[in-house]
Residue, then its C-alpha position, 0 to 999 in steps of 0.5 A: x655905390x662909390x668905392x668908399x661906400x662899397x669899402x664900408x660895407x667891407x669895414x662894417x662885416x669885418x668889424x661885426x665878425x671881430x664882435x665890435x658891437x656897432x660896426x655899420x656906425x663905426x664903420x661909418x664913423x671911421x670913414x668919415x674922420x679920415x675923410x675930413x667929411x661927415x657921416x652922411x656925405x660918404x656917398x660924395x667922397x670921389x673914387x680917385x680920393x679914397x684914402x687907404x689909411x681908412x683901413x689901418x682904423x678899421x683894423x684898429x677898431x677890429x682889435x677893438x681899440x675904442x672908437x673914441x681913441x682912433x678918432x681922439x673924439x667923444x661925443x656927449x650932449x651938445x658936447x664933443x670932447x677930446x678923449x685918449x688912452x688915460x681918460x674914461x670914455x663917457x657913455x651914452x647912458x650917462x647922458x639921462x644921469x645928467x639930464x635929470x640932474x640938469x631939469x632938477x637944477x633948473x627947477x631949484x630956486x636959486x640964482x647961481x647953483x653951486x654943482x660939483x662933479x667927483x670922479x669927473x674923467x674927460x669933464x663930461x658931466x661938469x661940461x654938461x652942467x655949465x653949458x646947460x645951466x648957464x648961471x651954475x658954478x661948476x667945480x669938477x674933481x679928479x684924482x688920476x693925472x692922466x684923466x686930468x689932462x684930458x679934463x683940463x683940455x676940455x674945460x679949457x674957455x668954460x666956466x668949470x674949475x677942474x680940482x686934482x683931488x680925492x673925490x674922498x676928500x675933495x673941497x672941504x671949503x665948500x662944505x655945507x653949500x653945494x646944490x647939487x652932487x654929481x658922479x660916475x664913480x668906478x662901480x663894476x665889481x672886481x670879479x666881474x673883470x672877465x666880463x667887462x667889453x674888452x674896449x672897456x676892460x683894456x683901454x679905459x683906466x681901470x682906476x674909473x672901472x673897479x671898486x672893491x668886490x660888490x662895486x660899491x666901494x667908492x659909492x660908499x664913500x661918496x655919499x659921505x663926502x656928499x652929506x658933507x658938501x650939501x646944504x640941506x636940501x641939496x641933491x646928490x646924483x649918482x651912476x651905477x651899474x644896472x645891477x645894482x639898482x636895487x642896492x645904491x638907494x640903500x646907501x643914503x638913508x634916513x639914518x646918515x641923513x638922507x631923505x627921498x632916495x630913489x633909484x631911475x632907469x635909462x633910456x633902454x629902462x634899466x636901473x642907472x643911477x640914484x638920487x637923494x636929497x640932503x634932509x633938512x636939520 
């Protein structure tokens, strides 16, 4: 074992001790961002090149600073994102929302499809969508300035329009003419503060957390700026906490216009996020 190895291994039991929840992986990962090198050539790192500032991550990590922040990277799809203090770092479970949005886009028979992202953060999902359907117009919607710097940087070259706006009010001109509506709205309940991973609680902007006491207050509202920006027919895609499965779907019914609205699981097969289809007049 070389001397970055046998450091890892140091990294990854102070990193467990101190509760971070993957600490061989981000050991790992820390590693290789100081070392210019990737994850699985650490074994090739000389001795004599070792850097010390490896450590000064490591204790970053340990005050559980989000791994994303030291390394000014995410990572999302076939994407990498630039990300820091003022932007919501996307999540893994958030690739299967995207990922159905993406197959039910595919399988619209139209030419161009028109998919706007509300409460876009880093641009994560609208970057998701443009690269992924390649034809699609993607318009992606954020109210925070902070989180908005973060989405114009990534979005820079891509063929996303990044809106400042209210996802309340946003893009009154595409009214009647959007395919597909997508978001990872703010959805943990106030009073769960406490309970909340302190790389979450502490670093992400709360903005993109909180939403009234059951969590459900900017949903609430998204499916009226949904209808509003929907053809009949078009599709709305929603995140949501996996406790709230059983109360999202509710949200988009019958009687404000919905039809087919159903709940789906992640990848570990807990309740994620929900669908709907703008009913036909």
């Amino acid at each position: 074992m070389n001397l970055l190895l046998a450091e890892v291994a140091q990294a990854t039991q102070r990193l467990a001790d101190a509760g971070v929840p993957s600490p061989r992986f981000d050991a790992e990962e820390l590693a290789a961002f100081v070392h210019g090198v990737k994850r699985g050539e650490l074994h090739n790192v000389p001795d004599a090149d070792f850097d010390a500032r490896y450590w000064e991550t490591i204790a970053r990590r340990e005050a559980r600073e989000p791994l994303q922040h030291i390394t000014g990277r995410a990572f999302f799809r076939y994407l990498e994102l630039q990300v820091g203090p003022g932007v919501f770092v996307p999540r893994p479970e958030t690739e299967s929302v995207v990922g159905w949005a993406i197959d039910a886009v595919r399988a619209m028979d139209v030419v161009e499809p028109l998919i706007v992202d509300l409460c876009t953060g880093s641009g994560a999902i609208a970057l998701a969508m443009a690269q992924e359907v390649p034809r699609s117009r993607v318009h992606a919607v954020e109210l925070s300035e902070d989180a908005l710097k973060w989405a114009r940087k990534n979005a820079e070259g891509s063929r996303v329009t990044v809106h400042r706006g209210d996802a309340l009010t946003a893009l009154p001109e595409l009214d009647g003419q959007v395919d597909l509506v997508i978001s990872n709205p703010p959805y943990i309940p106030l009073t769960e503060w406490e309970y909340v991973a302190p790389e979450a609680r502490d670093h992400d902007p709360q903005m993109a957390l909180f939403s009234g006491e059951d969590g459900l207050d900017t949903i609430r509202g998204i499916e009226r700026t949904a209808h509003r920006l929907l053809r009949p027919g078009g599709l709305v895609v929603i995140e949501h906490a996996d406790t709230q499965g059983g109360q999202v779907p509710w949200i988009f019914t019958e009687e404000r216009g919905w039809a087919d609205a159903a709940d789906h699981p992640d990848l570990n097969r807990r309740p994620r996020f929900a669908t709907a289809r703008k009913a036909m007049p």
